[in-house]
DRENDO-1510 file (C-alpha; in Angstrom, 1 decimal, always signed):
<recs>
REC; n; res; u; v; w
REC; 1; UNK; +10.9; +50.1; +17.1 .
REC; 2; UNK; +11.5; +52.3; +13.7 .
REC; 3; UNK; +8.8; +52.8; +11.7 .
REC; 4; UNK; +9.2; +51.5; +8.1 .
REC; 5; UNK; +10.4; +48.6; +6.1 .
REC; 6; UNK; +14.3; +47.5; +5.6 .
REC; 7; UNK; +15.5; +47.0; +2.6 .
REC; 8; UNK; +18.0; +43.7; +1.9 .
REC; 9; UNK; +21.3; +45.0; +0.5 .
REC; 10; UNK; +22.4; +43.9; -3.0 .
REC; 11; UNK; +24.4; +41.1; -1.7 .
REC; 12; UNK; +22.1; +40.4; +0.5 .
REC; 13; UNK; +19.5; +39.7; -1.9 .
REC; 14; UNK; +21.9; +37.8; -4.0 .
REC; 15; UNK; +22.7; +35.7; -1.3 .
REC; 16; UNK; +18.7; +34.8; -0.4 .
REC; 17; UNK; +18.3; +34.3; -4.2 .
REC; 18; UNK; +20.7; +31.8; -4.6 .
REC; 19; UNK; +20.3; +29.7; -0.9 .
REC; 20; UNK; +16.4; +30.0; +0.1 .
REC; 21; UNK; +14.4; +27.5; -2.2 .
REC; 22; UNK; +11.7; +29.1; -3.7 .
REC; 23; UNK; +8.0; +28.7; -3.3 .
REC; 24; UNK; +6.5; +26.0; -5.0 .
REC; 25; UNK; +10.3; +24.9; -5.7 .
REC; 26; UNK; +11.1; +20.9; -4.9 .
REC; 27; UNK; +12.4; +20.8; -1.2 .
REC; 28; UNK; +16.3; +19.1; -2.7 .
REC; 29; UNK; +17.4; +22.0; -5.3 .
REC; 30; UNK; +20.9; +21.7; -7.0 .
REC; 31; UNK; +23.0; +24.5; -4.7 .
REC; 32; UNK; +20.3; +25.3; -2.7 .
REC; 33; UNK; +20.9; +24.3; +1.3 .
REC; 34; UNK; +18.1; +24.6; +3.9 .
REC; 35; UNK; +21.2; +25.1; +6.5 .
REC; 36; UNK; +23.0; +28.2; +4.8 .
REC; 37; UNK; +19.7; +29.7; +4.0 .
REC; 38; UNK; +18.6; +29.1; +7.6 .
REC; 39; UNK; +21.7; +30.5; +8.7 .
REC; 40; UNK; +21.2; +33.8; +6.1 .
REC; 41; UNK; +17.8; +33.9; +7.9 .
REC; 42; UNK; +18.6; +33.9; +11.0 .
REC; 43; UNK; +21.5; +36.6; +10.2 .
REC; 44; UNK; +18.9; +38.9; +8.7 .
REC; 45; UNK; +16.4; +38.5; +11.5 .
REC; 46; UNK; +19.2; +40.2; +14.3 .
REC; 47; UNK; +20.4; +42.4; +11.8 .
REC; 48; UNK; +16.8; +44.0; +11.3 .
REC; 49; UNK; +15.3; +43.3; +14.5 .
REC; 50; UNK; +12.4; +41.0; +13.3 .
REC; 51; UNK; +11.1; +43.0; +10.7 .
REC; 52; UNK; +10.2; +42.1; +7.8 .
REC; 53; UNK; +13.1; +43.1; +4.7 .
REC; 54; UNK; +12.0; +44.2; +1.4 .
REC; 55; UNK; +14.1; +42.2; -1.0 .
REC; 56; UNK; +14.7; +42.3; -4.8 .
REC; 57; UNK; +14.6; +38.8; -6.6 .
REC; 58; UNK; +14.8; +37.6; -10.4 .
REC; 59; UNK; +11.0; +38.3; -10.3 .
REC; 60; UNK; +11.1; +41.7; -8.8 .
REC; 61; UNK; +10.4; +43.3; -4.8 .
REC; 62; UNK; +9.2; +40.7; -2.5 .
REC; 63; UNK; +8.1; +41.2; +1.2 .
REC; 64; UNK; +10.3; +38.7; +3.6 .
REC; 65; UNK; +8.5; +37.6; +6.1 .
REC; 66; UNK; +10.6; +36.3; +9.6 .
REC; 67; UNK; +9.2; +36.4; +12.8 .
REC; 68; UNK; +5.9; +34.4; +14.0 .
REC; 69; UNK; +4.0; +37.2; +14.9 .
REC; 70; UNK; +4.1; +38.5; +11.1 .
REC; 71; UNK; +3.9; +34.9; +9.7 .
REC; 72; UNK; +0.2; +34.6; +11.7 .
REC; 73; UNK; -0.9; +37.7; +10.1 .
REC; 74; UNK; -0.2; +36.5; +6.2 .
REC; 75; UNK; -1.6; +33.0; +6.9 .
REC; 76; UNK; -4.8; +34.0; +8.6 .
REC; 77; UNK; -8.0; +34.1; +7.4 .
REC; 78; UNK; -8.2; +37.4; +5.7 .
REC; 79; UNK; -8.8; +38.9; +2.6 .
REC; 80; UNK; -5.7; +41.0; +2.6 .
REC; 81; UNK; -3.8; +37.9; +0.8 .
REC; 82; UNK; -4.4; +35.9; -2.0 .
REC; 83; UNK; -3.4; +32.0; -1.4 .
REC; 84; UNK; -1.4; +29.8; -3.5 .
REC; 85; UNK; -2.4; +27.1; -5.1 .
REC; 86; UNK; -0.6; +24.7; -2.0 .
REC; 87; UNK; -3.9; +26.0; +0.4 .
REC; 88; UNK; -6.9; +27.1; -2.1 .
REC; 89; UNK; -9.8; +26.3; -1.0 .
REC; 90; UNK; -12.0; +23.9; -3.3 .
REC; 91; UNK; -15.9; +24.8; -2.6 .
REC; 92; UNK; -17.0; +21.3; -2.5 .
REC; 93; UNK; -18.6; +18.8; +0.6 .
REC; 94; UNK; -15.4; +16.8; -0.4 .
REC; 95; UNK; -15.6; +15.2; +3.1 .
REC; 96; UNK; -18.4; +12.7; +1.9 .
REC; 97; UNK; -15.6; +11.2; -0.8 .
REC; 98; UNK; -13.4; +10.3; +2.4 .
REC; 99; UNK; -14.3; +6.8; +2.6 .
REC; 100; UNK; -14.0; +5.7; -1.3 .
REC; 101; UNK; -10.4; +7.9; -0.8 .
REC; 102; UNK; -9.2; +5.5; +2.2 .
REC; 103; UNK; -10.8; +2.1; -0.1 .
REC; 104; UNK; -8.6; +3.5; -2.9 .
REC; 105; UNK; -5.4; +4.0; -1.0 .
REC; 106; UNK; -5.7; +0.6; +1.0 .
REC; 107; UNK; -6.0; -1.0; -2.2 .
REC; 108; UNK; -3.2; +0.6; -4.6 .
REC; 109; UNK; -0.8; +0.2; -0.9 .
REC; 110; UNK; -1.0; -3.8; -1.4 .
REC; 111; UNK; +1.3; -3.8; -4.3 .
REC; 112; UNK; +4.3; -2.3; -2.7 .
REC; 113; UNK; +4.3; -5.0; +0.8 .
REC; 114; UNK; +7.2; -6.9; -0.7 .
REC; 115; UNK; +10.3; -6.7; -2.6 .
REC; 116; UNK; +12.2; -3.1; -2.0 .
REC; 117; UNK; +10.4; -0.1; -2.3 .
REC; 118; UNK; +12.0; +3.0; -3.2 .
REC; 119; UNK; +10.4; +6.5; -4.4 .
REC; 120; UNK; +10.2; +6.0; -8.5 .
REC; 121; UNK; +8.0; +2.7; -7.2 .
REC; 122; UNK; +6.2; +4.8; -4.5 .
REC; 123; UNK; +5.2; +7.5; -6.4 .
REC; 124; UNK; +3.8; +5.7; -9.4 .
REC; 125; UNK; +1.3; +4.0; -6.6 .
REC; 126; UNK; +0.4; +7.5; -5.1 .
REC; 127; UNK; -0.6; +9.3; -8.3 .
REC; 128; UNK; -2.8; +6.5; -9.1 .
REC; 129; UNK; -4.7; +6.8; -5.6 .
REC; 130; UNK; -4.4; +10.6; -7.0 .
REC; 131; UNK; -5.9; +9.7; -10.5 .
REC; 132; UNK; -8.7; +7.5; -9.0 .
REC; 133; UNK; -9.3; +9.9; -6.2 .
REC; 134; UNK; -10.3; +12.7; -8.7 .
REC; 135; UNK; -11.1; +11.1; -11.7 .
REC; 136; UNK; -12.0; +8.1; -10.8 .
REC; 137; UNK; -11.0; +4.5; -12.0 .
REC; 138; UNK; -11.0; +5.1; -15.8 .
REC; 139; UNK; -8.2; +7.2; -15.3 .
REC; 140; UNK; -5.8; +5.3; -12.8 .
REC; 141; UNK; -4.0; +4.0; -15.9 .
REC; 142; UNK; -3.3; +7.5; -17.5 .
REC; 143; UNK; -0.3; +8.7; -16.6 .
REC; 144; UNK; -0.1; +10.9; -19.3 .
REC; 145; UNK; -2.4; +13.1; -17.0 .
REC; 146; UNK; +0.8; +13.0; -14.7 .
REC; 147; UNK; +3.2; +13.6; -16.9 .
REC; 148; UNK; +1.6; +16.5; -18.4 .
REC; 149; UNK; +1.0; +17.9; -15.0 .
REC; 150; UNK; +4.2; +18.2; -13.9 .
REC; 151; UNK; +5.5; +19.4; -17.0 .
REC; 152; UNK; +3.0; +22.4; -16.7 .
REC; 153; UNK; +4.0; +23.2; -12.9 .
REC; 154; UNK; +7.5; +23.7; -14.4 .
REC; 155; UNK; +6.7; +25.9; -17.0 .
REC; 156; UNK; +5.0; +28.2; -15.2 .
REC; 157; UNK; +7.8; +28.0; -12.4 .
REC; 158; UNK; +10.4; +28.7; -14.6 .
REC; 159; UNK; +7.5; +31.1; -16.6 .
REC; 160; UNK; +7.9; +29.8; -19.8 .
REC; 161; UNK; +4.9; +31.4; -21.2 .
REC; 162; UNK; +4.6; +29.8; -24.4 .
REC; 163; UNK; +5.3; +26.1; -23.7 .
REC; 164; UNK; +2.4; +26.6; -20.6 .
REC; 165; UNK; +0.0; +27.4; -23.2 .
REC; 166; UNK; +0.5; +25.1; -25.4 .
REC; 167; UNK; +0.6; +21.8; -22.2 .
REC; 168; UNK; -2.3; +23.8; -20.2 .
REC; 169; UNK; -4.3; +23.1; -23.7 .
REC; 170; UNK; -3.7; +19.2; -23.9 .
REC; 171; UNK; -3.9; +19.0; -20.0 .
REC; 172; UNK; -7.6; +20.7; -19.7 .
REC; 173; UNK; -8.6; +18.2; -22.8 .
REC; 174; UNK; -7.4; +15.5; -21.2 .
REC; 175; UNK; -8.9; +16.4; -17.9 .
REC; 176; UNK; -12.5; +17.4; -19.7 .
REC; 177; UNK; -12.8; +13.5; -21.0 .
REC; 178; UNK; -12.0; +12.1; -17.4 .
REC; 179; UNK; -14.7; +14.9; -15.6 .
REC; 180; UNK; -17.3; +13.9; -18.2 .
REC; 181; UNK; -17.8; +10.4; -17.2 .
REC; 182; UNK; -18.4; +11.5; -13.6 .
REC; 183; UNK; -17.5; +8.3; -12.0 .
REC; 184; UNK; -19.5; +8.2; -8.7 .
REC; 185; UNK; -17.1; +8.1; -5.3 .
REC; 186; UNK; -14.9; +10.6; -7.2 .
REC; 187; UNK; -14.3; +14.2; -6.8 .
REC; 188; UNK; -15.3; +14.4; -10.6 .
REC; 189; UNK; -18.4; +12.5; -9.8 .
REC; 190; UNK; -18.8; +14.8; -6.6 .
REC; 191; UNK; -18.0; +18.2; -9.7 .
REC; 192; UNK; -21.1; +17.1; -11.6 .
REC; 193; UNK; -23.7; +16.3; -8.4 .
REC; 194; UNK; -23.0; +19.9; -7.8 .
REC; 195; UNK; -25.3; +21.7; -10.9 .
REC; 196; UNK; -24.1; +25.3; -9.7 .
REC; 197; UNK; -20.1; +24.3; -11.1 .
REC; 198; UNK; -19.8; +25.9; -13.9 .
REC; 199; UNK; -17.4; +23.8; -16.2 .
REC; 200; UNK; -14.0; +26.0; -16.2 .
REC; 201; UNK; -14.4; +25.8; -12.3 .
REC; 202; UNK; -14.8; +22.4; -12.3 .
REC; 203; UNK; -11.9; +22.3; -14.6 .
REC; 204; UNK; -9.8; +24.2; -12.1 .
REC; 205; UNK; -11.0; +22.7; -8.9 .
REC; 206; UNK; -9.9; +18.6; -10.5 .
REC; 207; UNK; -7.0; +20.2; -11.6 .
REC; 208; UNK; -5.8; +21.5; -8.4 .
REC; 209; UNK; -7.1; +18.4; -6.9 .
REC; 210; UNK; -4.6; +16.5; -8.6 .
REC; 211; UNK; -2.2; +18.6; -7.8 .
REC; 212; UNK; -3.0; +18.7; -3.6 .
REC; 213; UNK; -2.9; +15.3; -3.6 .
REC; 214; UNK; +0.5; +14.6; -5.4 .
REC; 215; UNK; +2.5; +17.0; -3.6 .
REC; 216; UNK; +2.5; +14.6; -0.9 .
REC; 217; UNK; +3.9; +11.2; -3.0 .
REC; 218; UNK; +7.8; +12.5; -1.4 .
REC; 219; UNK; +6.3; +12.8; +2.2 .
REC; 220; UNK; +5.0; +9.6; +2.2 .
REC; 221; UNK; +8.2; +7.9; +0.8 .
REC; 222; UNK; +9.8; +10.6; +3.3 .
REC; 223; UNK; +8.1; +8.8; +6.3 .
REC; 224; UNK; +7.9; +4.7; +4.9 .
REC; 225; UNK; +11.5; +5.6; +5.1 .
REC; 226; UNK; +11.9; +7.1; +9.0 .
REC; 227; UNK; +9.3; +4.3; +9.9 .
REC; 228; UNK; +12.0; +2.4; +8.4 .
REC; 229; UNK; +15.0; +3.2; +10.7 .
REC; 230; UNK; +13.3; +3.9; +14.1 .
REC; 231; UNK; +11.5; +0.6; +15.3 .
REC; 232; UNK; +10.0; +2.5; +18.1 .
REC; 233; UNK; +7.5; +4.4; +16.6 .
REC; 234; UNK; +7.2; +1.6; +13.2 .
REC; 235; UNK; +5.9; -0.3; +15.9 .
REC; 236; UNK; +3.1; +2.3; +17.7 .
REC; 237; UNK; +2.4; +3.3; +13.9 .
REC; 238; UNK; +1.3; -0.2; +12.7 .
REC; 239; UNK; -1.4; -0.2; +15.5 .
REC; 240; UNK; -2.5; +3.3; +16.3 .
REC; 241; UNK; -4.1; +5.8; +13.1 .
REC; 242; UNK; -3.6; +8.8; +15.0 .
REC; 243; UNK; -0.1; +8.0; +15.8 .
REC; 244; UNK; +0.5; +7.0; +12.1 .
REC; 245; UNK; -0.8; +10.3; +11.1 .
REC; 246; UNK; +1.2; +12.0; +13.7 .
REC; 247; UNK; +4.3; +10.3; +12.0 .
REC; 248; UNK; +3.1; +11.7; +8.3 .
REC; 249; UNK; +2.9; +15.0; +9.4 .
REC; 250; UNK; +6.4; +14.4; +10.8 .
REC; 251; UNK; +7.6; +13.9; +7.9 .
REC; 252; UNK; +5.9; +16.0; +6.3 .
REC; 253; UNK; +7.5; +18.7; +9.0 .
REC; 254; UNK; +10.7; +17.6; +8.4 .
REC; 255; UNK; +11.2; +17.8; +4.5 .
REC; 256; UNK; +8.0; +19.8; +3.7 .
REC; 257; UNK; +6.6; +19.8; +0.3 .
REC; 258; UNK; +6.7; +23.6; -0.2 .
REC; 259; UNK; +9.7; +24.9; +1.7 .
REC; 260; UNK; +8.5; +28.5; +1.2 .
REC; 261; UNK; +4.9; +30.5; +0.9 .
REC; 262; UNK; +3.9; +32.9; -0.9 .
REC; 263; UNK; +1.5; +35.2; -1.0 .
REC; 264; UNK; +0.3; +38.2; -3.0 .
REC; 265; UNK; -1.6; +41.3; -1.5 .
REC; 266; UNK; -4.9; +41.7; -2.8 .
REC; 267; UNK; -5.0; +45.3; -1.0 .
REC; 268; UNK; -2.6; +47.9; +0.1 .
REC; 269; UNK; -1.4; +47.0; +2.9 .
REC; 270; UNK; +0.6; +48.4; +5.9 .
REC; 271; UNK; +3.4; +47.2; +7.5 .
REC; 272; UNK; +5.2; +48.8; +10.2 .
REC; 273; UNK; +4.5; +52.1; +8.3 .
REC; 274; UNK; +5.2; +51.2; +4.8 .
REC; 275; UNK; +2.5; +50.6; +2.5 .
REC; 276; UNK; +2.7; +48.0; +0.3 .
REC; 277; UNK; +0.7; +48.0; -3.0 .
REC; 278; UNK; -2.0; +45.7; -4.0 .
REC; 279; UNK; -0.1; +42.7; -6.1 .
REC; 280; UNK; +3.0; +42.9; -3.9 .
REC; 281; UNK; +4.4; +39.4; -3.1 .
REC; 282; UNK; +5.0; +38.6; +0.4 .
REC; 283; UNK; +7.4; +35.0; +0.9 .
REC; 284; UNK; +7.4; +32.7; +4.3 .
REC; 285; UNK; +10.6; +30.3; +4.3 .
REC; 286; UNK; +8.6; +28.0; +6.0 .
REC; 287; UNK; +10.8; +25.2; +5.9 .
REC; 288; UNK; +13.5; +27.0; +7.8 .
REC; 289; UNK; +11.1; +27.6; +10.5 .
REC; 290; UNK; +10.2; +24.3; +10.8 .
REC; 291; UNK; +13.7; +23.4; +11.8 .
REC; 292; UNK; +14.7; +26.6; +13.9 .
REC; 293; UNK; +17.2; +25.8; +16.7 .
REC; 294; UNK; +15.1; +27.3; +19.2 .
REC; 295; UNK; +12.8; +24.2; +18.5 .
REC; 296; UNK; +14.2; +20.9; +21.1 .
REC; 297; UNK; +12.9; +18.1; +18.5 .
REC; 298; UNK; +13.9; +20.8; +15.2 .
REC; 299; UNK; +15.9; +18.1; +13.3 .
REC; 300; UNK; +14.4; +14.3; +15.0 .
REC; 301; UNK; +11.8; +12.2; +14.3 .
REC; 302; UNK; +9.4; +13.3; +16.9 .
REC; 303; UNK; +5.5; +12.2; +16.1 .
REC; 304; UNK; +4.5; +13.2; +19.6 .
REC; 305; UNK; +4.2; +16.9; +19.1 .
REC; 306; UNK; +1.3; +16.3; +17.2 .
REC; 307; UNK; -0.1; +14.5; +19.9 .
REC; 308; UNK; +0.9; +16.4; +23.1 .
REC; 309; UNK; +0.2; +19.6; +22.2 .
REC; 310; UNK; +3.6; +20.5; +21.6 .
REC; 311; UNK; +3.5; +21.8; +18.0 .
REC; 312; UNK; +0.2; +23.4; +19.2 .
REC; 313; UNK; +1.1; +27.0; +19.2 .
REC; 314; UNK; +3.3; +26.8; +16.1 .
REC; 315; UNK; +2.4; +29.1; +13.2 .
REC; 316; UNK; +3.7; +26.6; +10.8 .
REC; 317; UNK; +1.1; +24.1; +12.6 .
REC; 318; UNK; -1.9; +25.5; +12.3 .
REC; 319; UNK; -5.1; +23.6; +11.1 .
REC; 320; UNK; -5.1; +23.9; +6.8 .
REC; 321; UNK; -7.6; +23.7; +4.9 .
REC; 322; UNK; -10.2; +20.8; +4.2 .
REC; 323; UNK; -8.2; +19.5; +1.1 .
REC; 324; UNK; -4.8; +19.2; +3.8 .
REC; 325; UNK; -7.1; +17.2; +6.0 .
REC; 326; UNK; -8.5; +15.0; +3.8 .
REC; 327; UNK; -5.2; +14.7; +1.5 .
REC; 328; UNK; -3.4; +13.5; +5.3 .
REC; 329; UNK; -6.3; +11.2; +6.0 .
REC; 330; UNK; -5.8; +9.2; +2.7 .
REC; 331; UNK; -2.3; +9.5; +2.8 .
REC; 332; UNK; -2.5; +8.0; +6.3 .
REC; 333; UNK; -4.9; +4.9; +5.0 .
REC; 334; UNK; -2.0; +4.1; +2.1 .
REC; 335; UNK; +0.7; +4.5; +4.8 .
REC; 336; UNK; -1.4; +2.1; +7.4 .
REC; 337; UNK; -2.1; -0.6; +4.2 .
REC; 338; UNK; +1.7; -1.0; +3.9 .
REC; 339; UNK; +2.8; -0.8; +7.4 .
REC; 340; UNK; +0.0; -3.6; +8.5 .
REC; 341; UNK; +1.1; -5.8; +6.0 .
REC; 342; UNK; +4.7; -5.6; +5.9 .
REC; 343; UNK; +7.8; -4.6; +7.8 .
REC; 344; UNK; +10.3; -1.7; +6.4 .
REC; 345; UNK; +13.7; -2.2; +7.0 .
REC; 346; UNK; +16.2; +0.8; +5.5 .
REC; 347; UNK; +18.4; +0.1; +2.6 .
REC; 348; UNK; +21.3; +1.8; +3.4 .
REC; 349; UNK; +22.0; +4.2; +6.6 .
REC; 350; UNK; +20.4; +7.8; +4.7 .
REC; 351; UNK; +18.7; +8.4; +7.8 .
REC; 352; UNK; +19.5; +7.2; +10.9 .
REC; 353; UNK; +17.6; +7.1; +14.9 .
REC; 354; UNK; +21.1; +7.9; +16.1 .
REC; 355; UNK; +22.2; +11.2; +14.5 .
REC; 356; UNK; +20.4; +14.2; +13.7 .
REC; 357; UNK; +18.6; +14.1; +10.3 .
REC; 358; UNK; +19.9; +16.1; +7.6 .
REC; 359; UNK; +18.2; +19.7; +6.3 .
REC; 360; UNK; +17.7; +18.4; +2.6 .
REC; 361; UNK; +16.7; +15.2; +1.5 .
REC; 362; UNK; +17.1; +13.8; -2.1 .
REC; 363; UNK; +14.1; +11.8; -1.8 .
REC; 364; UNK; +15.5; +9.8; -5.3 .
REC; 365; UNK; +17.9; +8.0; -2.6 .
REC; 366; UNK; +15.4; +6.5; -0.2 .
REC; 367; UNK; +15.5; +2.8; -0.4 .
REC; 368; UNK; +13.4; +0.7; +2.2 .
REC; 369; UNK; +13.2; -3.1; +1.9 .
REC; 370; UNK; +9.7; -4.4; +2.9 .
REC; 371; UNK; +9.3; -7.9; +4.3 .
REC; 372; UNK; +5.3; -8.9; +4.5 .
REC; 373; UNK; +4.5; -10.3; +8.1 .
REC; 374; UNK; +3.0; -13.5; +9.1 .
REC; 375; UNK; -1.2; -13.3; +8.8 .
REC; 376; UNK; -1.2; -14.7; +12.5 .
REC; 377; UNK; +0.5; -11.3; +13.0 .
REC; 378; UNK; -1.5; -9.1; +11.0 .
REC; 379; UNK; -5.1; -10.8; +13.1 .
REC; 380; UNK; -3.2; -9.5; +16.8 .
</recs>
């Protein structure tokens, strides 16, 4: 193999700029199709052998990342890279808060058991298991907080500089008055136990928190909604948890909540004998990978890979971090508290058991029309 990095043509890049969704983008972007940028993938990969390609986006050179050997080495447990904010780590014994986390989600899950349920409805429900999760029940009913976050992620996605300052100052007042009551069984609570957080950290650790634990709101609407249309596995998920989870993180596989990865190089670093600079960006179009044709069950609704050891040896499946666990373990509880209590049945035929399931999804669309069962049922 040739020593040294490729370098994307012009068009090239143009075309990767304007398909691929970028990292921390929503998975459904205007123009952008997981299928053509797949495709572009896929084209780049024979054309250059594997390698990675040096590419040139609106935000400068960025390292391309395509084959799984190379994917390993970015997402591993070195120090080479520096990790986005989708798998910091956050410091804390947060697995003692795992119980008042479940309690939370079974109880905010009750309200949407009837009537039809679609993600607007959803979502509202999740970021208050969010709210109370982090900040504890004095702040389920500020939404505000919510608002405010995801006006921030925006900004600094689209790197609007000035209005980021001025929301990242109302947001870290906001979220000062809500980690100052330190409501016990809350991550806040959990911030102020620990004496040796130092305020800004605590600051930073809720904040991104709050953030973990939203991302997920479209994958759980995601799989409500595949529960919805295949019977089959509605019916092993109202009885088993693992399977349950095994069906979230199906979803979650299918649509993921951060299509691409990035990373930035804390060190110069060599790759194939190039040396990139410390600061260089390297991207994973993870979301493409996730539904490569090589893979048999790529674009299905297959739960039992996470239980047969099928997705196993997957890059794109290896363990996260203890935020991902615990943020799958509560979203399991809230998906269990409205599968228990009440059948889904699709609102329309947006996914379907009997065709394969489409690359993007415009989550905005899901409609899924509960129908509470009998208590004898529930007590079986």
């Amino acid at each position: 193999m040739p020593r040294g990095l490729p370098r994307a043509t012009v068009l090239e890049s143009l075309r990767l700029a304007a398909t691929v969704v970028p990292p921390g983008a929503p998975h459904a972007m205007p123009g952008r199709d997981l299928l053509r940028s797949r495709a572009l993938l896929a084209e780049l990969e024979a054309r250059y052998g594997g390698r990675p390609v040096l590419v040139r986006g609106l935000r400068g050179p960025a390292l391309l990342v395509m084959s799984k050997r190379d994917a390993l080495r970015v997402l591993s447990e070195g120090g080479e890279y520096a990790q986005g904010v989708e798998q910091r780590p956050f410091g804390l014994p947060t697995d003692v808060l795992r119980p008042a986390f479940i309690e939370i989600a079974r109880e905010e899950a009750k309200e949407l058991t009837s009537g039809v349920v679609d993600h607007g409805r959803l979502d509202a429900r999740w970021q208050r298991v969010a709210r109370r999760c982090v900040y504890g029940d004095g702040a389920a009913d500020d939404e505000e907080l919510t608002r405010l976050l995801a006006r921030l992620t925006w900004a600094g996605r689209w790197r609007a500089r000035r209005r980021q300052e001025i929301l990242s100052g109302r947001y870290d007042a906001r979220i000062l008055d809500h980690l100052r009551r330190a409501e016990p069984g809350s991550l806040a609570g959990l911030i102020a136990e620990n004496s040796g957080e130092a305020e800004s950290r605590g600051l930073m650790q809720a904040a991104f928190w709050l953030m973990g634990l939203g991302a997920i709101s479209a994958g759980l609407t995601q799989t409500l909604a595949l529960l919805a249309a295949h019977p089959a596995q509605r019916k092993s998920a109202r009885t088993d948890p693992d399977y349950l989870r095994a069906c979230l993180r199906e979803g979650l596989r299918l649509w993921p909540p951060v299509p691409a990865l990035s990373r930035v190089t804390t060190t110069p670093t060599d790759w194939y004998g190039t040396t990139l600079p410390a600061g260089s960006t390297v991207l994973v179009p993870i979301a493409a990978h996730q539904r490569s044709p090589r893979l048999p069950y790529a674009n299905t609704f297959a739960p039992e890979i996470w239980l047969d050891g099928t997705a196993a040896n997957e890059w794109w499946a290896r363990p996260g971090c203890d935020g991902v666990h615990l943020t799958l373990a509560v979203g399991t509880a809230f998906l269990a508290g409205i599968v228990r209590a009440a059948r889904p049945k699709p609102v329309g035929r947006l996914l379907s058991s009997h065709r394969p399931l489409p690359y993007a999804l415009n989550v905005s669309r899901l409609r899924v029309a509960m129908r509470p069962l009998r208590i004898h049922r529930l007590t079986q």
